[in-house]
VOPALUM-188375 format. One record per residue (C-alpha): residue in one letter; y, z, x. Coordinates in steps of 0.001 Angstrom, whole numbers, plus 500000, padded with zeros to 6 digits. Example, Ala and Ser with C-alpha at 12.3 -4.5 7.8 and 13.67 -1.06 7.14 Angstrom:
BEGIN
a495500507800512300
s498940507140513670
! end
This chain:
BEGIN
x521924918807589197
x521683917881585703
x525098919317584895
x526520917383587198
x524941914208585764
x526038914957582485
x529945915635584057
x530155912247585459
x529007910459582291
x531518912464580115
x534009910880582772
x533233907669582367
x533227908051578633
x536078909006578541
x537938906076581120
x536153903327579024
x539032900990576746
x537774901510573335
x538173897939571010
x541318900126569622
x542566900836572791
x542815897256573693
x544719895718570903
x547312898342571029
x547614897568574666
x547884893262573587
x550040894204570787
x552531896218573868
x552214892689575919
x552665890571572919
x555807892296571648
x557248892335575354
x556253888152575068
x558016888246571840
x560970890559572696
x561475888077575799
x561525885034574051
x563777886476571308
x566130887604574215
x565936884081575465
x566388882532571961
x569807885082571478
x571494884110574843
x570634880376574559
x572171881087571183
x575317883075572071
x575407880706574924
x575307877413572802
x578254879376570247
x580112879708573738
x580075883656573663
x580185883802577324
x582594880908578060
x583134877324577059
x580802874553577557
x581646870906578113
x582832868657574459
x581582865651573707
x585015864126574635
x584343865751577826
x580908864735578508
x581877861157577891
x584764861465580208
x584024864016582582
x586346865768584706
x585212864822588707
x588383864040590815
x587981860985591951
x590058859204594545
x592619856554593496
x592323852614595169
x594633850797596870
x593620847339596418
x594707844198598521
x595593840458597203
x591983839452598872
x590373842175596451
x589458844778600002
x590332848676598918
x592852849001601814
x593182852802601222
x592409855660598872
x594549858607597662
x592706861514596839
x591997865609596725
x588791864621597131
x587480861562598994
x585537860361595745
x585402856963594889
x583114856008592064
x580502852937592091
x578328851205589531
x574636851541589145
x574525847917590199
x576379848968593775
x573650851243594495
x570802850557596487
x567634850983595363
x566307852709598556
x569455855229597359
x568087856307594014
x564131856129595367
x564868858902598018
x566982860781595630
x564218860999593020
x561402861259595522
x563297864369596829
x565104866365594533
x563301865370590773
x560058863293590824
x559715863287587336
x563397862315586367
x562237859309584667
x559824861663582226
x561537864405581514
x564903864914578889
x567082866931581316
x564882870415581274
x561282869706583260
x559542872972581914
x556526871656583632
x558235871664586684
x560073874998586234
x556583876245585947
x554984874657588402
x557818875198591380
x555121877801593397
x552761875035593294
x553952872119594146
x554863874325597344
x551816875808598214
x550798871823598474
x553416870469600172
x555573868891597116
x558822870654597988
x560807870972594855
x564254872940593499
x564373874363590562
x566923872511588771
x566729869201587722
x569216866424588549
x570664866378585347
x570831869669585843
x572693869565589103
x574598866971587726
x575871869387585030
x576979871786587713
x578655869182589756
x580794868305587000
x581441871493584585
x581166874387587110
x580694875865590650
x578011877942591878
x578491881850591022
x577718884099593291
x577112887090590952
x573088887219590088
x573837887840586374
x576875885325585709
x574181882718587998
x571728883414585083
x573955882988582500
x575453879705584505
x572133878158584679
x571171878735581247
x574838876922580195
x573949873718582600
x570335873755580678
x572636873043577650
x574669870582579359
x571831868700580659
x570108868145577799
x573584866820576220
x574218864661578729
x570280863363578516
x571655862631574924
x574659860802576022
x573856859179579025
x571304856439579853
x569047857480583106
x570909854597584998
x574558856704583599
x573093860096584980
x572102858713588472
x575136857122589115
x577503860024587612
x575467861942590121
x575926859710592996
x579839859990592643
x579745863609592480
x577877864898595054
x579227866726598126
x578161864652601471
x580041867989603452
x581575866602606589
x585602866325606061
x585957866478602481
x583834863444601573
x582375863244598157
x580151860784596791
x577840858325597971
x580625855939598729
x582791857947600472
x579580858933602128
x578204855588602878
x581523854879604584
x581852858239606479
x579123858098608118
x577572854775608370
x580675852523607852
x578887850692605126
x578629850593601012
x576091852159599146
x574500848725598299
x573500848046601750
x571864851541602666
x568688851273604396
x565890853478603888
x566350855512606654
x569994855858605989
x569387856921602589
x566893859469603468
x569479861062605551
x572331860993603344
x569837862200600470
x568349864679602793
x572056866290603354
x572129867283599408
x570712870307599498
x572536871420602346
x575461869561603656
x576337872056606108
x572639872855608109
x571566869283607390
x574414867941609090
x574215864905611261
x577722865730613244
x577236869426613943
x572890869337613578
x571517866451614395
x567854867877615044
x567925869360611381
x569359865944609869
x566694864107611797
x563958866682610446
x565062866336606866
x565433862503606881
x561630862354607877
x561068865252605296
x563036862848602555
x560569859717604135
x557334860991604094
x558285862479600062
x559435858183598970
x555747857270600527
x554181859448598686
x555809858717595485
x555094855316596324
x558768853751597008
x557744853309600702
x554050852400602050
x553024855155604954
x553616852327607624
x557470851729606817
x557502855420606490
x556360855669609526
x558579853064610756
x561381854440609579
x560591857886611050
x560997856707614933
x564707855181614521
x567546856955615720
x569597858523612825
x571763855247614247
x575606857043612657
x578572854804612710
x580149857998611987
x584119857880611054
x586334860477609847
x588481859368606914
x592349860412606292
x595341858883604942
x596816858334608359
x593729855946608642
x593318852610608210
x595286849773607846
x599318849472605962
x599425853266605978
x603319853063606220
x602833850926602852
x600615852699601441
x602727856074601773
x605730853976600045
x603199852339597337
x602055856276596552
x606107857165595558
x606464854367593981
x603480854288591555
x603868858250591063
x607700857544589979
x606285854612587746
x603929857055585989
x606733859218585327
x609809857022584765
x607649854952582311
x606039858017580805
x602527856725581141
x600372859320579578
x596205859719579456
x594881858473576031
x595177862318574765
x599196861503574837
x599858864792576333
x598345865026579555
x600006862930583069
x597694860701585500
x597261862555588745
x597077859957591226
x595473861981593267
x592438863164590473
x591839860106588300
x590640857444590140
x593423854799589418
x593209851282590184
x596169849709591929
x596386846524592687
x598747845242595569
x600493842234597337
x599416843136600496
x596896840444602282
x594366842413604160
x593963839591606887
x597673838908607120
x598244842608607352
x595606843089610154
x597136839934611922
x600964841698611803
x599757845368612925
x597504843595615708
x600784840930616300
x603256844283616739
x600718846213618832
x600283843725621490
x603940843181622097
x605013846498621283
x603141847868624142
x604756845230626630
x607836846413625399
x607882849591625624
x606158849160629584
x609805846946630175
x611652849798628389
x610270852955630541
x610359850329633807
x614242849877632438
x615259853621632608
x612686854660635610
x615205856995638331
x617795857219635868
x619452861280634884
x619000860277630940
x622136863557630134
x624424861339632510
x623448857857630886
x623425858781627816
x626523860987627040
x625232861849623796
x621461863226624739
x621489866650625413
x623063866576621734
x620728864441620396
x617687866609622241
x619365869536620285
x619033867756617295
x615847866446617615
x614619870684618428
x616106871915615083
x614569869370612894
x611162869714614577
x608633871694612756
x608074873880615065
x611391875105614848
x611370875707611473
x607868877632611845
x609509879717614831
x612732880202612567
x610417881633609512
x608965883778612567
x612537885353612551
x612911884168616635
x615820884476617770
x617915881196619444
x617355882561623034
x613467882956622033
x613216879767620476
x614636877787623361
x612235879790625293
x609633878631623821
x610580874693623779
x610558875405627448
x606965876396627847
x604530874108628389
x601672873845625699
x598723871910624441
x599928868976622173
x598839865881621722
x601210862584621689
x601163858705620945
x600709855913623492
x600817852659623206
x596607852742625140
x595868855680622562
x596400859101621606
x596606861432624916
x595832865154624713
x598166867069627333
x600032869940628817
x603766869518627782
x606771871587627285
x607559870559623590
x611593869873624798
x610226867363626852
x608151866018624103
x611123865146621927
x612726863379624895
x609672861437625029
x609677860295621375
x613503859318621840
x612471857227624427
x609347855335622220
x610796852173620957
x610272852083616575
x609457848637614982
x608956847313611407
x608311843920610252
x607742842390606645
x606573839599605485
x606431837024602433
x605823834443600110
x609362833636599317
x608385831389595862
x606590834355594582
x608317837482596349
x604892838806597067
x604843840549600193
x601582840054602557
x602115842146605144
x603868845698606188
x604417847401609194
x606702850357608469
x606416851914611761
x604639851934615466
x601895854570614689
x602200856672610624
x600265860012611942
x603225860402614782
x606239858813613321
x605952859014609470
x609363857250608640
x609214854082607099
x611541851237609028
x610713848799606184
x612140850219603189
x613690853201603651
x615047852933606838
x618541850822606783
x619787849650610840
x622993847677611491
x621467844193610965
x624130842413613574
x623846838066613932
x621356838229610957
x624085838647608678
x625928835448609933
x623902832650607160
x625537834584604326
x629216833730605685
x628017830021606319
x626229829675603076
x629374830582601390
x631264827753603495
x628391825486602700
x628567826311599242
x632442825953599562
x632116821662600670
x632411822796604456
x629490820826606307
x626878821831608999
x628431818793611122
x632572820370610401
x633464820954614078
x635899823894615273
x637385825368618352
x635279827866620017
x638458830107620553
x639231833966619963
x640871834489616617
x642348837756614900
x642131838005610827
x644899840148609333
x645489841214605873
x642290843751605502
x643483847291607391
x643985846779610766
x643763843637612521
x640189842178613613
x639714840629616491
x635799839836617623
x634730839767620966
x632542836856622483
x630243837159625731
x631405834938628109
x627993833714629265
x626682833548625823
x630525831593624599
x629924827876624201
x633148826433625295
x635130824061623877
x634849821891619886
x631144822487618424
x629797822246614931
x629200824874612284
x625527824114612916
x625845824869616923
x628144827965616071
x624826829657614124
x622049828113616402
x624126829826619862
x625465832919617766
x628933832050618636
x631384835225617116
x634712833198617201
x633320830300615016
x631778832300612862
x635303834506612569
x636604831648611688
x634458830527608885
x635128833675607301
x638802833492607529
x638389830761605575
x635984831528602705
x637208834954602789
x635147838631602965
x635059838954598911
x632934836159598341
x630397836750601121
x630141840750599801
x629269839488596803
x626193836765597588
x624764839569599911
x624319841703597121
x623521838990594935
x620858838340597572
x619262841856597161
x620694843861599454
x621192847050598124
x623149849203600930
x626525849708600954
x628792846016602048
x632259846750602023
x634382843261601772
x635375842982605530
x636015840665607835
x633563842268610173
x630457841859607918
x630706838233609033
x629005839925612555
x626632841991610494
x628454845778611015
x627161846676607590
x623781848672607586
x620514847652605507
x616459847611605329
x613971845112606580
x612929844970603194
x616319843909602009
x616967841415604637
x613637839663605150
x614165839308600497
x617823837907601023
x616249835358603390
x613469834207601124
x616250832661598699
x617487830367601328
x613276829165601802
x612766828868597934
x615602826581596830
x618803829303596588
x616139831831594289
x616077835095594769
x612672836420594170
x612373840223594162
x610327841394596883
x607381842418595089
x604241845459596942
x602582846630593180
x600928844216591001
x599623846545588443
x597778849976587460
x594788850319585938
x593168853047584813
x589630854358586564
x587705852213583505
x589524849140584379
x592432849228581106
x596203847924582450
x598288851092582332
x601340848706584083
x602070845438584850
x605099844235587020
x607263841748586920
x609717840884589584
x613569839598589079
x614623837007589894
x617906835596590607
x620044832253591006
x621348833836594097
x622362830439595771
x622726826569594290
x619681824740595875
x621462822173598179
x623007825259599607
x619815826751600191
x618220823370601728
x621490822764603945
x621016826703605057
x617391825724605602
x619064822611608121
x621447825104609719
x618807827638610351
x615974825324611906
x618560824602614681
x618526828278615728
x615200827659616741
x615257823868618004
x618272824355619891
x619820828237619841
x618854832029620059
x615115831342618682
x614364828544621126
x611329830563622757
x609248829948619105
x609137826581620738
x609466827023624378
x607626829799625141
x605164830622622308
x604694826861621618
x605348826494617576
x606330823020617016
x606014823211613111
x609234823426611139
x610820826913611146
x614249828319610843
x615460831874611857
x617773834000612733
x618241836292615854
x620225839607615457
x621593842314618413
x624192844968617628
x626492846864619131
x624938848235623203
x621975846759622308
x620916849294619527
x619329846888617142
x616810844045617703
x616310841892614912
x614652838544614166
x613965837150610498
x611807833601610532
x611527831253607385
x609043829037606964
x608583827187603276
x605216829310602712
x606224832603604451
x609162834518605240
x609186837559608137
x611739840171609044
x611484842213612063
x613538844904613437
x612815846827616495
x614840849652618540
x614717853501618773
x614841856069616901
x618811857246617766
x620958853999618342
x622186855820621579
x618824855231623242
x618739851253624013
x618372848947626281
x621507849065628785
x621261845144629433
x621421841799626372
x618683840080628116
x616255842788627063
x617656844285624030
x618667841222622455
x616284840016619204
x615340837500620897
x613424839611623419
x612404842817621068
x611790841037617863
x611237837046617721
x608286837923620270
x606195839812617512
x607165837348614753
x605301834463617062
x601865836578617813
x602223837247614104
x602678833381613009
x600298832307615477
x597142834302613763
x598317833301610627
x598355829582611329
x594828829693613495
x593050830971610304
x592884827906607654
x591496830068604838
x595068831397603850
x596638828489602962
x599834828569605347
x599997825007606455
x602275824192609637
x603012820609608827
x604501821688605427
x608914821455605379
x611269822784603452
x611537820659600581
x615159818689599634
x616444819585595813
x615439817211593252
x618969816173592465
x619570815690596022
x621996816395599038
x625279815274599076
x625992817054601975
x625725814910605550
x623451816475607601
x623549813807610097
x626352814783612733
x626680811196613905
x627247809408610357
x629373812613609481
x631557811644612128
x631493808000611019
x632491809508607668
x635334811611608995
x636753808761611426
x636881806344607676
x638832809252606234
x641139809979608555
x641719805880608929
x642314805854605363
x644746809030605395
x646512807184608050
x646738804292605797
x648316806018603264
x650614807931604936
x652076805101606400
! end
């Protein structure tokens, strides 16, 4: 017994820590301390002298790299669109909400304001404020900021290390460069909101509750603050139940930081998550046919002018840097044409489909099974079933299968079952329209409307489509007369007439229910459209002359000197037209029509400014007596429904335009303020109205122009003023515009020619 006492104490002798025994053990735990910190010191070390890759410059970290969507700006100061990679568009401290940055902090860093980029405390602390409720990341937001900007997320556990250690680094520069206010808002325009490539927390704002970040309420920033951490499971589109969850989570976190007392928390809690939620694109919105033209156009400026970043080297990518450009375009007048074209345009087209209802389309149209075949090899699919290497028997094939696609009406988009041949016959049977409009003094343009509907028919009708513009060429033969002594009040013989000496002999034809029989005056001849009259006038001044004020005028297309450009068989753009029109509004001056005001950079410096030409195109007491001649299309000719039917009694003058079969609709109104083009027809001039009474301009176009004026003159605030008229030149008229004294005038002279002959 006794030995076995004695065996156990020898045991425990010998599994007692002597004093020695313990410091070597604390000197084993002190160098692994020591080892570890020096390992620490080293990478943060190699990692500062960029060993394992660079880290953000100072240049850099006062201008970092975050693509950031570029603004299209209207006249009225509204961002009418964005072009972007990303939908990013950056906002001041001062546009955020406070309720913004309180749920941010309250959520993802509650001791931002303390803390110089790296919270150790919190780092150390992340188990605890856990186990009590406190749910906290690891990184700061200066921290996340750093990887929002510089870097995304590895996926490899040792490059992660190495990545967070790096954004440690960056955070605690850009604590050094940045003010709090700086790092909140660079943060704000940064972060990833998920849904349809939305970024930032104005993009966000806009997305999803069709407001700006400054009017956020608490709940609203709760959710969108909520979504941070996880865009994708905190979704309010695809998971509502989590996004509710989290916004409550976000809540209950800014009353107990104190931004929100527990009652508004509370409060808060039981509202719906209450989403105005809207996807944004760039077939979106409002002028999207401009603003596709505006993009080429500001992307050639940046090259043609070689406008470089301040580095000297490096382009603007209108798409990445968050430029500023500043427009024209009048948001309200723009909303007024697109809401002016809509309404009629959908009449229209009703009177078009009623117009060709029974009809065999391949025996009306002797040209549409070629244009059908036309329309199938430019079509995309085509080309995709062409890179497919299908042969022509397969690919016709499959035109003639029915299949899912969606297509434009006038009541909205309609998802059905078609056989895509049939769809192109359908979209050569939508009627196209395009209207501009503007100041004539200035050449500003206020409003756009390249097309019916940009995400189905992409090509703009404004600018870079040309049409035959038909009647509306007829003022530039009678301003030449004009300009030549010849006077509104000169009466001639409404008779056929053939011009030689140009090629073959011309001879115009006249409808014999639109012919107005007999003598009339020059003035009657361009109010009724009469073709012989106007023949006549040109036989007289001669093609040359008119060729040559046309393009003075603006019009850039092709005008060969012709007789027959008298009747308007020469081709050109709404844009080009609705300009040569504002010189006879703005005294015989020739403003150039004018979208792009300047560029600025995304910190507000001019990178262009532009200035428009301008050109002596006409003398003024041409331009007023054009101004005369023109008004009495719409008192007494073609335009007479402005008056009649839509019930403008304020002065206006105009022009009405049909070509050949009834291709072409066009109708271009001046008023001393505003000037407005409009052309309307389809998309192959074979397809047309078979009958004048509805193809003419007067039915397709002149209709839109008066919803258009009509909006425009009902809202005070934009300065368009009905009672205003065209103002006479200061060094007056010597032309008589009064028929009855010019026929006084003409009697005298031909008494007095008598005279002297005798």
């Amino acid at each position: 017994m006794a030995n076995k006492i004695y065996s156990r104490n020898n045991a425990n002798d010998k599994n007692k820590l002597t004093s020695q025994d313990i410091r070597r053990y604390n000197w084993y735990i002190w160098r692994l301390v020591i080892a570890g910190f020096a390992f620490f010191a080293i990478m943060i070390m190699l990692i500062a002298f960029q060993v394992f890759g660079t880290l953000p410059s100072f240049r850099e970290l006062e201008n970092p790299k975050s693509d950031q969507a570029s603004q299209v700006i209207s006249s009225d100061n509204q961002v009418i669109g964005n072009y972007y990679i990303k939908n990013r568009t950056s906002v001041t401290y001062k546009q955020l909400s406070p309720n913004v940055i309180n749920a941010l902090v309250a959520t993802e860093d509650a001791r931002f304001y303390e803390h110089s980029g790296i919270d150790f405390q919190r780092t150390f602390s992340i188990l605890a404020y856990n186990l009590i409720g406190k749910k906290q990341g690891g990184s700061t937001i200066t921290q996340q900021l750093a990887l929002n900007l510089f870097s995304e997320r590895a996926r490899n556990p040792f490059k992660r290390i190495i990545q967070k250690l790096q954004e440690w680094i960056t955070a605690v520069k850009l604590e050094r460069n940045y003010t709090k206010e700086e790092i909140l808002t660079l943060y704000m325009n940064t972060v990833d909101f998920g849904a349809y490539n939305t970024y930032g927390i104005s993009a966000a704002s806009r997305t999803y509750f069709n407001t700006t970040p400054d009017k956020l309420t608490p709940d609203q920033a709760a959710m969108l603050m909520g979504m941070i951490n996880g865009p994708g499971i905190y979704s309010p589109i695809n998971h509502p139940d989590n996004a509710l969850k989290r916004r409550n989570f976000v809540l209950r976190r800014m009353a107990e930081e104190g931004y929100l007392s527990a009652g508004q928390a509370e409060e808060f809690k039981q509202k719906p998550l209450g989403l105005q939620f809207k996807i944004t694109d760039h077939n979106d919105g409002m002028a999207t046919y401009f603003r596709a033209v505006l993009k080429r156009e500001v992307q050639k400026i940046l090259v043609d002018k070689s406008i470089l970043k301040p580095d000297g080297v490096t382009p603007y990518d209108l798409d990445r840097d968050g430029l500023k450009i500043y427009t024209t375009i009048d948001a309200t007048m723009q909303q007024y044409a697109e809401e002016a074209q809509k309404e009629y345009m959908r009449n229209l087209q009703a009177q078009f489909n009623d117009h060709w209802k029974g009809y065999n389309l391949k025996k009306a149209i002797p040209t549409f099974k070629a244009l059908i075949d036309k329309g199938m090899h430019r079509s995309d699919r085509y080309a995709s079933l062409k890179q497919q290497n299908k042969s022509d028997e397969e690919i016709r094939e499959d035109f003639n299968t029915p299949a899912k696609m969606n297509i434009f009406t006038w009541h909205g988009d309609v998802d059905t079952l078609m056989k895509p041949i049939d769809s192109i016959v359908y979209c050569k049977m939508m009627l196209r329209n395009a209207l501009m409009s503007m100041d004539p003094t200035t050449g500003y343009i206020k409003a756009w409307v390249g097309g019916t509907n940009f995400e189905h028919f992409k090509y703009d009708q404004v600018k870079m489509g040309t049409r035959q513009v038909g009647s509306t060429a007829k003022p530039f033969t009678y301003a030449v007369a004009i300009d030549d002594g010849f006077s509104p009040c000169m009466q001639v013989a409404n008779e056929p007439i053939t011009i030689t000496g140009y090629g073959a002999d011309w001879s115009p034809r006249s409808s014999p229910s639109e012919t107005v029989p007999g003598v009339i005056t020059l003035r009657t001849a361009l109010a009724r459209s009469q073709n012989w009259v106007t023949a006549y006038v040109m036989n007289e001044v001669k093609p040359q002359p008119v060729a040559d004020l046309i393009k003075k005028m603006g019009v850039t297309s092709p005008v060969p000197p012709y007789p027959s450009i008298c009747l308007g068989t020469f081709d050109a753009s709404v844009f080009d037209m609705t300009g040569a029109y504002s010189a006879f509004a703005n005294e015989g001056v020739w403003t150039e029509p004018t979208f792009l005001l300047r560029i600025e950079d995304k910190n507000g410096n001019v990178l262009y400014n532009n200035t428009p030409k301008v050109v002596q195109a006409i003398n003024p007491q041409t331009a007023y007596v054009m101004t005369y001649m023109l008004k009495g299309v719409v008192d007494e000719g073609t335009g007479w429904r402005l008056r009649g039917k839509y019930g403008l009694t304020n002065p206006i003058g105009g022009k009405t335009g049909t070509t050949n079969d009834n291709s072409d609709g066009w109708f271009i109104g001046i008023t001393p303020q505003l000037v407005t083009g409009i052309w309307t027809g389809c998309e192959d001039r074979d397809v047309h109205f078979r009958s004048t009474r509805l193809g003419e301009g007067a039915n397709t176009a002149l209709p839109i122009f008066a919803g258009y004026m009509k909006r425009v003159y009902a809202n005070n605030k934009l300065g368009i003023k009905k009672n205003v008229d065209f103002v006479p030149p200061k060094s007056g008229v010597s032309i008589t515009l009064d028929c009855g004294a010019y026929s006084q005038q003409q009697k005298g002279t031909n008494e007095v020619e008598k005279k002297l002959d005798f």
